[in-house]
C-alpha positions as CSV (number, residue, x, y, z in Angstrom):
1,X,-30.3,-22.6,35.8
2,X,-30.2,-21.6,39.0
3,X,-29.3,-25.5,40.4
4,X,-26.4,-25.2,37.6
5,X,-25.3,-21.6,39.5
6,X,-25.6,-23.7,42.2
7,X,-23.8,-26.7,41.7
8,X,-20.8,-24.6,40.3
9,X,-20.2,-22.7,42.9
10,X,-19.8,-25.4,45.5
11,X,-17.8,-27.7,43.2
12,X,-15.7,-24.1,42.9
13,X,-15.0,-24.4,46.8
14,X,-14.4,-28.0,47.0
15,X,-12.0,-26.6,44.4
16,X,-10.5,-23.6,46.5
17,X,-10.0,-25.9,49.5
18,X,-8.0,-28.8,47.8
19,X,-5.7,-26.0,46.8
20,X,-5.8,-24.7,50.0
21,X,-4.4,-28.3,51.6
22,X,-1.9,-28.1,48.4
23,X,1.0,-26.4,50.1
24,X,3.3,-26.9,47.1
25,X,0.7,-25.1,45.0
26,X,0.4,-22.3,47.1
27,X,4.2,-21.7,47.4
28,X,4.5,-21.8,43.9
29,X,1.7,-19.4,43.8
30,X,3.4,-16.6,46.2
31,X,6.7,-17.7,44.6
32,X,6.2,-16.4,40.9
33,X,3.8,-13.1,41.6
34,X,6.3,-11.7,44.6
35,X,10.6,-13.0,44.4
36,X,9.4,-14.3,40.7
37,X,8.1,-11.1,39.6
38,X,10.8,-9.2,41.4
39,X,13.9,-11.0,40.3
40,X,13.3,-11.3,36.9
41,X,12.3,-7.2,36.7
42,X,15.6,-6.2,37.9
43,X,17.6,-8.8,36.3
44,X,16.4,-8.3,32.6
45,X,19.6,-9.7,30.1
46,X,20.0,-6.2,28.4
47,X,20.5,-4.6,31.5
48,X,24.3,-4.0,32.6
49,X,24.3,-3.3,36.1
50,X,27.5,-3.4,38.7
51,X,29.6,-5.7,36.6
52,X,32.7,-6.9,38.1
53,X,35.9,-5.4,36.0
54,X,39.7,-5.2,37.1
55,X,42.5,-3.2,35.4
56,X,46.1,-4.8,34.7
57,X,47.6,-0.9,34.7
58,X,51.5,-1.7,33.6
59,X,51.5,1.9,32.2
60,X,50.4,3.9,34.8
61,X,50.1,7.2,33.1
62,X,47.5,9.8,33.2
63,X,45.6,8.0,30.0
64,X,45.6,4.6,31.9
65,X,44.5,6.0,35.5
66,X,41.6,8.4,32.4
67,X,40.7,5.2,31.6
68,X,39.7,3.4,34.7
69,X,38.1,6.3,35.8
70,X,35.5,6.6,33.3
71,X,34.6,2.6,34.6
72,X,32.1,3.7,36.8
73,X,29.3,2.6,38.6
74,X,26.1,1.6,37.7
75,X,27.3,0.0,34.9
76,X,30.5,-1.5,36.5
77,X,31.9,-1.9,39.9
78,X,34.6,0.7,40.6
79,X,37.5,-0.9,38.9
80,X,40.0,-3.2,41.0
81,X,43.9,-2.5,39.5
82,X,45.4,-6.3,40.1
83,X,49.0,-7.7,38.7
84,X,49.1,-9.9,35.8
85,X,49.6,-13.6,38.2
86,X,46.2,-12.3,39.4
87,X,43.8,-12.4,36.3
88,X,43.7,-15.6,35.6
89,X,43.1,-16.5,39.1
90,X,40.5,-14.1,39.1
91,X,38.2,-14.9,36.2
92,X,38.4,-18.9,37.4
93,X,36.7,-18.5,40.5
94,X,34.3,-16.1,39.1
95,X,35.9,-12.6,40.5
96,X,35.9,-10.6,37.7
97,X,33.9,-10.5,34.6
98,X,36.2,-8.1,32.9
99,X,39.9,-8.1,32.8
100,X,41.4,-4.9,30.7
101,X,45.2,-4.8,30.3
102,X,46.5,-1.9,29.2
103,X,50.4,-2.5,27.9
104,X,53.7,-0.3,28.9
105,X,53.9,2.9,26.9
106,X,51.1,2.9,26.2
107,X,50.1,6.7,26.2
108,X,53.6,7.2,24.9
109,X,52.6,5.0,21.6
110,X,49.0,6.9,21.4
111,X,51.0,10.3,21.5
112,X,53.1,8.9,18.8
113,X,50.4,8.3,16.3
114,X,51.3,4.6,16.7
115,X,48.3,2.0,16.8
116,X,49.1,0.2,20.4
117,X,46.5,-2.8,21.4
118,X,44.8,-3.1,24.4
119,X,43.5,-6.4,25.6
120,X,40.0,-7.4,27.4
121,X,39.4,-10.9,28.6
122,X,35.8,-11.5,29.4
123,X,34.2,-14.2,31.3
124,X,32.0,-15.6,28.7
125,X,30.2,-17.7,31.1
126,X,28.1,-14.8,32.1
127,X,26.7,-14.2,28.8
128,X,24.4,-11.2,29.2
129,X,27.2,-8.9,30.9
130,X,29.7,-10.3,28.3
131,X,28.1,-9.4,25.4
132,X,26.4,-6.1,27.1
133,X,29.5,-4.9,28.7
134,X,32.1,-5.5,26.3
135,X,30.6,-3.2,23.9
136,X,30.4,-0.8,26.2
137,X,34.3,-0.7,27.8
138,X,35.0,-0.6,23.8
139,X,33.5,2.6,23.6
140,X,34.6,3.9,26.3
141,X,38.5,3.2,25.6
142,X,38.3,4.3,22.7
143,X,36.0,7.7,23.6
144,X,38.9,8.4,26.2
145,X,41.5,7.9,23.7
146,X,40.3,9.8,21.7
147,X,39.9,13.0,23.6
148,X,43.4,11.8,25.1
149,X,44.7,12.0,21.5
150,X,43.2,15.6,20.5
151,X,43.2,16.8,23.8
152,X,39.9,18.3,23.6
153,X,36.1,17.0,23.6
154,X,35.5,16.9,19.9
155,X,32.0,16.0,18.4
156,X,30.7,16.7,15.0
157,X,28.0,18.6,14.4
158,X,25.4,16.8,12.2
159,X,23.7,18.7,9.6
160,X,20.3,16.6,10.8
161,X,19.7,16.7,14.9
162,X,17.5,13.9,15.8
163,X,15.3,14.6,19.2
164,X,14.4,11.3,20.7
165,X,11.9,11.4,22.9
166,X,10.8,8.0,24.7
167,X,7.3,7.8,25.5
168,X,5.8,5.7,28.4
169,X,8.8,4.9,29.6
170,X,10.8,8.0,29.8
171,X,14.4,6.7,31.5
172,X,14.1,3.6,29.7
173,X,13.7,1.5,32.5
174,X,14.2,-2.1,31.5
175,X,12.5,-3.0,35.2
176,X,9.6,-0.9,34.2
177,X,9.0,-3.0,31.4
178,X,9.7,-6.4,32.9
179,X,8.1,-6.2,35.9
180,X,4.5,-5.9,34.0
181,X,5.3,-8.4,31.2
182,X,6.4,-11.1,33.9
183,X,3.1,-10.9,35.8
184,X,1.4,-11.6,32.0
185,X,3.2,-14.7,31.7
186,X,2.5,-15.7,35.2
187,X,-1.3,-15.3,34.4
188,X,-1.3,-17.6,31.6
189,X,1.4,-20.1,33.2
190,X,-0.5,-20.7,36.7
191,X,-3.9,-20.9,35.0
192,X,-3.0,-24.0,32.9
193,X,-1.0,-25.0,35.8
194,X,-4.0,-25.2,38.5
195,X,-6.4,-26.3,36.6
196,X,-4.9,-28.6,34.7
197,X,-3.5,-30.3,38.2
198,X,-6.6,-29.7,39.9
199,X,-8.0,-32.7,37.2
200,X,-5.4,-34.7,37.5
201,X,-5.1,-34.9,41.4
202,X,-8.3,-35.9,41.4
203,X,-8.1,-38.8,38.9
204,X,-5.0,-40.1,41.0
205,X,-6.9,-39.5,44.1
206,X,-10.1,-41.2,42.8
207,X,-12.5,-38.0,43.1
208,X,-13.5,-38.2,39.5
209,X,-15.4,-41.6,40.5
210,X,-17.1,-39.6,43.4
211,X,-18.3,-37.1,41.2
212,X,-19.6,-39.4,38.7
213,X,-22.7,-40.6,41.0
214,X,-23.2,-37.0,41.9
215,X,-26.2,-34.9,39.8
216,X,-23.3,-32.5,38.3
217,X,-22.5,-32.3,35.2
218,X,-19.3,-32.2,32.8
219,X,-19.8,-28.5,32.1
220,X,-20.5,-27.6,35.9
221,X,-17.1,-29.4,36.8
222,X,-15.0,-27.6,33.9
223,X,-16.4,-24.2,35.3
224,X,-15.7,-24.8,38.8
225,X,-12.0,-25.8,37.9
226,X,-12.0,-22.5,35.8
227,X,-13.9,-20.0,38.0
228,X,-11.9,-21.1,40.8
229,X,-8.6,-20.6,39.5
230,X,-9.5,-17.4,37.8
231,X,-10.4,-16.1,41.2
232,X,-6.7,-16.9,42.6
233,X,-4.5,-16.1,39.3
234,X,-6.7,-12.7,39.6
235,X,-6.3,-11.9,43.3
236,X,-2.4,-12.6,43.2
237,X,-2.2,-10.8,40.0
238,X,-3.9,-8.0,41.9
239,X,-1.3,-8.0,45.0
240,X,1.9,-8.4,43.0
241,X,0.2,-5.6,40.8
242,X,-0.5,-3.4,43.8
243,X,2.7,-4.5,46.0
244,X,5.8,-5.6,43.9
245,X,5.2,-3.7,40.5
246,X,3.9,-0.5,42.2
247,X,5.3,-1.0,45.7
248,X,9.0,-2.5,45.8
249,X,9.6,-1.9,41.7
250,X,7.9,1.8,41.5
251,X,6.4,1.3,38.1
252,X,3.8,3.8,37.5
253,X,0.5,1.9,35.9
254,X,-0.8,4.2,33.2
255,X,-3.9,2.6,32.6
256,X,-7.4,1.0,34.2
257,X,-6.5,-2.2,36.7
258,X,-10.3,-2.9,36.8
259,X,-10.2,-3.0,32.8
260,X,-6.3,-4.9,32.8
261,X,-8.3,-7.7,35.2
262,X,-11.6,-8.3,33.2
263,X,-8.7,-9.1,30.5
264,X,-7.0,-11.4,32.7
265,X,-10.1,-13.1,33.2
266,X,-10.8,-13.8,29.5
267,X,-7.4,-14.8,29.5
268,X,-7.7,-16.9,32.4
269,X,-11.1,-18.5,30.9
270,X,-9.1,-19.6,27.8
271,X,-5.9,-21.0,29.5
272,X,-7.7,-23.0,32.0
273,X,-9.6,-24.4,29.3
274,X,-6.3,-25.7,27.8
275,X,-5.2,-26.9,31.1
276,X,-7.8,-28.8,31.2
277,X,-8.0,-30.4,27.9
278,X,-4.1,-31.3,28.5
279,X,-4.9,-32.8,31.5
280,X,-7.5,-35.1,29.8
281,X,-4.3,-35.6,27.4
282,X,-2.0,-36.9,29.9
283,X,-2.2,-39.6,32.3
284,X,-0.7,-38.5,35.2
285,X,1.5,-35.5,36.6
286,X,4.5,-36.1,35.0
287,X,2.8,-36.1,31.5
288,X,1.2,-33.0,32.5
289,X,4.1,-31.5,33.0
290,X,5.7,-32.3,30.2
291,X,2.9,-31.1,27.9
292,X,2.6,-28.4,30.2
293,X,7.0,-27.2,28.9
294,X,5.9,-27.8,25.7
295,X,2.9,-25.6,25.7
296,X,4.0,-22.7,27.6
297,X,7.3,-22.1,26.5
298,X,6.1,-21.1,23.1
299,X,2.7,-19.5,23.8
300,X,5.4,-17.2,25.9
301,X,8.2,-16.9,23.7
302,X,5.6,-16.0,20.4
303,X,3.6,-13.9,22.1
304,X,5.0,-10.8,21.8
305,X,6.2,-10.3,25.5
306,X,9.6,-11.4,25.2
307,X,10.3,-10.6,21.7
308,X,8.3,-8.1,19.3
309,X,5.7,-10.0,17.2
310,X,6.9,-7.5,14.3
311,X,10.5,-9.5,14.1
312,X,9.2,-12.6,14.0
313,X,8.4,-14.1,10.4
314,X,4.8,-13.2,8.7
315,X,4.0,-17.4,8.9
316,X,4.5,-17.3,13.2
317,X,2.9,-14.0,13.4
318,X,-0.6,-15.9,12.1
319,X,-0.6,-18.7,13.5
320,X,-0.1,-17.1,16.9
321,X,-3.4,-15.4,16.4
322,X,-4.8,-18.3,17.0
323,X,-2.9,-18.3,20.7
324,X,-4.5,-16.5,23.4
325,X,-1.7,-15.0,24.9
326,X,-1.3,-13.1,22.1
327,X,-3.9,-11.0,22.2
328,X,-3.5,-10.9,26.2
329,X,0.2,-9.2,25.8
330,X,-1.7,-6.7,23.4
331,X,-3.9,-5.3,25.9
332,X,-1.7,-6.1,28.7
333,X,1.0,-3.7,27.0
334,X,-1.5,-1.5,25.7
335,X,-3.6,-0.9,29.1
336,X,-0.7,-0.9,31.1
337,X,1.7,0.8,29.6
338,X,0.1,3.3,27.3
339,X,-3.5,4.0,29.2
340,X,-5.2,2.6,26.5
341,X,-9.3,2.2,27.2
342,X,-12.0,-0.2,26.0
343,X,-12.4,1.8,22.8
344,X,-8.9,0.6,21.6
345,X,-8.4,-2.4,23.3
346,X,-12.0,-4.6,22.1
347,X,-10.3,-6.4,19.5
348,X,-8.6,-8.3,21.6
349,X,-11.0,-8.9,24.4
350,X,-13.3,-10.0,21.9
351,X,-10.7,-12.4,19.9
352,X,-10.2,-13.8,23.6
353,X,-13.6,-14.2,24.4
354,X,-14.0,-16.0,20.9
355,X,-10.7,-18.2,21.6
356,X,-11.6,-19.3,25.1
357,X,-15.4,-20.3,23.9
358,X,-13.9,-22.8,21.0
359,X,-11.2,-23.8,23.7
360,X,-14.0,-24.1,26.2
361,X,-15.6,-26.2,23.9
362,X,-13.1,-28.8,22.9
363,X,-12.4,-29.5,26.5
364,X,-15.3,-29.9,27.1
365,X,-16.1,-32.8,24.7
366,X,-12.8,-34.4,25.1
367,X,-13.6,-34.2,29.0
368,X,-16.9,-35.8,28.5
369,X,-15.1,-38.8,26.3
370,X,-12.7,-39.0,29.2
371,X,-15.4,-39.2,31.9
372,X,-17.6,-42.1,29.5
373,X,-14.2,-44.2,29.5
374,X,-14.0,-44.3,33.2
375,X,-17.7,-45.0,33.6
């Protein structure tokens, strides 16, 4: 046993240093857990923030000018009022998302009882703000017209009043929530990643021969490969954690970080696994790459990360139990965001211990079949 310990742990640095001559690796590396982390966070498709909108005013009346002042920041830019040969301009070279032009007489026809139209172009091309922000300057025209119309604030008083109170993440903070669930996916993405390259760089580079006449075995390689990248996806995970979630972003961490990383590392165990086995899949890089789209994509997606698992039909919901990023986004969401402790998170660390041992195990015979045909 204590030759395997051994023999692991060197073939774990041999490991750590061909990464550390990778410079491509280690850009992509600092790349997703620090600008990756950061962009996507503050750049989440529900969130409407600063959006570009100009005002075609032919009325100019008090409603009009009531109008464009309740476009206000952080939701939209302060509002630009342009003439009608400069819209079109405009929205082609990307200026404005939203054009609103309100007509002559117009608070004239509202004071009338008449039904006059108002007209938004939208610059579909930006499809997040477009479909975002056009219900919103909807319900603001027509909030404004409103109170325009009975010139007073009028609200109806329900016979039910409904207190909403949102736990965890009190302002709603679509960074808060992003921001964690990015550095999940990250987790799971660079372990099959490393690994999986780490094989195949060395079948192209002719290593696998080397370590052939060597006393190591199969299993010793495959936990060198895994140990090794569990040790970087953990320590970035850690500083992006620490320094872009908590730092830059200033997401408050409910839970245990020691507890969230002993989950990453079962997580990490079972997605370098599949790395591997991939890799013993595909005959070179490119291959593993493409295996690597078609893998990760999904295992994201399904998850529950992106989308709640709840939406999704009952059929995808059970076979993604079978996925281990599944049960990672549980405890990921659960420790992170809500505090939970071992006591309610144990399902899952033990459906991803149980996950990673039969993917563990399938690598490691397909591995073994690999390393017989080069022999």
């Amino acid at each position: 046993m204590r030759q395997f310990l051994t023999n692991t742990f060197r073939l774990g640095i041999k490991e750590l240093w061909s990464l550390w001559r990778d410079p491509t690796m280690l850009v992509l590396i600092v790349y997703v857990f620090t600008v990756g982390v950061y962009t996507a966070a503050t750049a989440m498709p529900e969130t409407l923030h600063n959006a570009p909108i100009a005002i075609v005013d032919e009325d100019r009346s008090p409603l009009s000018q009531r109008i464009a002042s309740a476009l206000y920041p952080p939701q939209f830019s302060p509002p630009k009022v342009i003439e009608w040969p400069q819209m079109d301009p405009g929205m082609d070279e990307g200026l404005y998302t939203f054009v609103l032009v309100i007509p002559s007489h117009f608070q004239r026809d509202v004071l009338a009882g008449r039904s006059p139209q108002i007209q938004l172009n939208v610059d579909a091309t930006r499809m997040s703000q477009a479909f975002v922000g056009s219900g919103y300057v909807q319900q603001i025209v027509m909030g404004e017209v409103s109170e325009f119309a009975q010139r007073h604030r009028a609200s109806a008083i329900p016979q039910v009043d409904l207190a909403l109170r949102a736990r965890f993440n009190p302002a709603l903070e679509m960074s808060w929530f992003g921001g964690l669930v990015e550095i999940i996916n990250h987790i799971a993405m660079l372990s099959i990643i490393l690994s999986g390259a780490a094989l195949i760089r060395e079948r192209e580079h002719g290593t696998v021969e080397h370590l052939l006449v060597m006393p190591v075995t199969p299993a010793q390689i495959m936990l060198a490969k895994i140990w090794s990248t569990g040790l970087v996806v953990l320590l970035a995970a850690w500083v992006s954690l620490t320094f872009v979630v908590r730092g830059l972003l200033h997401v408050p961490v409910s839970g245990s970080v020691p507890l969230f990383l002993v989950g990453s590392a079962l997580c990490v165990f079972a997605t370098a696994s599949m790395g591997i086995f991939m890799a013993t899949v595909a005959r070179n890089m490119p291959q593993f790459g493409m295996l690597m789209m078609l893998t990760i994509m999904p295992l994201q997606m399904l998850s529950g990360g992106s989308t709640p698992r709840e939406s999704m039909p009952d059929l995808v919901q059970n076979i993604m139990l079978a996925a281990p990023t599944t049960h990672f986004v549980q405890l990921g969401q659960a420790i992170l965001f809500r505090g939970a402790g071992l006591d309610v998170v144990w399902p899952q660390f033990l459906g991803l211990l149980l996950i990673g041992a039969v993917l563990f195990a399938l690598s490691l015979q397909r591995f073994r079949k690999t390393i017989s045909q080069m022999a």
